[in-house]
C-alpha positions in Angstrom: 41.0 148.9 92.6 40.5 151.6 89.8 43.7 152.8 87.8 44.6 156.2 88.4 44.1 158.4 85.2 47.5 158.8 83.8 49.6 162.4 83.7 50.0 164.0 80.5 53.4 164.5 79.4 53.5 167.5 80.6 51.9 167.3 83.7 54.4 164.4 84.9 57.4 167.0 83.5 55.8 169.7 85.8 55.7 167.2 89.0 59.3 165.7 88.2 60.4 169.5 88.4 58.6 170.7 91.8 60.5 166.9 93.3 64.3 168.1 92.1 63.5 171.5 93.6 61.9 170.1 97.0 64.8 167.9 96.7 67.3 170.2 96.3 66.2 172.2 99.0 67.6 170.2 101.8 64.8 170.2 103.7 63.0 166.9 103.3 63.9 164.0 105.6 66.1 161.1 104.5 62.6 159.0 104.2 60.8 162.0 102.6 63.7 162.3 100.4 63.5 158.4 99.4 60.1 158.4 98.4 60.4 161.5 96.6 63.2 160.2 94.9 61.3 157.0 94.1 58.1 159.2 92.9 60.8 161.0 90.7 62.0 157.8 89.4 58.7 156.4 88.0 57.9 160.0 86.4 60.7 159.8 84.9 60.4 156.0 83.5 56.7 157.6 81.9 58.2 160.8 80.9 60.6 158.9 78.7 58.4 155.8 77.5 55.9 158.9 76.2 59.2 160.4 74.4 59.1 156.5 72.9 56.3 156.6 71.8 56.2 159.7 70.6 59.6 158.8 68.4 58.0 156.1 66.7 55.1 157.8 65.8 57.1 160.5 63.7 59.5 157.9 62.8 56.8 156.1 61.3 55.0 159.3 59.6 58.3 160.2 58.0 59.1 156.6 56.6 55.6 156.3 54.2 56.4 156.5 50.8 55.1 160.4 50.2 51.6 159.2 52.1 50.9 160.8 55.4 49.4 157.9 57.2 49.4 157.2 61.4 47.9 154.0 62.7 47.7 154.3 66.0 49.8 152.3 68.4 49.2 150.6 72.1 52.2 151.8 74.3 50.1 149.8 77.2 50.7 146.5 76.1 
């Protein structure tokens, strides 16, 4: 089986939003509301190893001795 394509930052943001307010509505099903919650969960776990990532890439950038330098770095591993 294929791996899905993974969301952008952004686009998992987006989707974490439209689940609080489907959520928050009231009118999803205890079961709905468990695998929503679940969905929101895992968004949320890639949403903030992204932030990471992200972090460590300026944190690195700012620590170079004056040279602007970025090697990239496998957040899959």
């Amino acid at each position: 089986m294929a791996k899905a394509k993974k969301q952008s930052f952004e686009e998992s943001l987006a989707e974490l939003e439209a689940i609080v307010e489907r959520m928050e509505s009231g009118e999803l099903s205890l079961e709905a509301s468990l695998e929503a919650f679940e969905n929101g969960m895992k968004l949320s776990r890639e949403a903030q190893s992204a932030l990471s990532a992200a972090e460590l890439k300026v944190q690195k950038l700012t620590e170079q001795q004056g040279e602007l330098h970025l090697d990239d770095m496998d957040t899959d591993a």
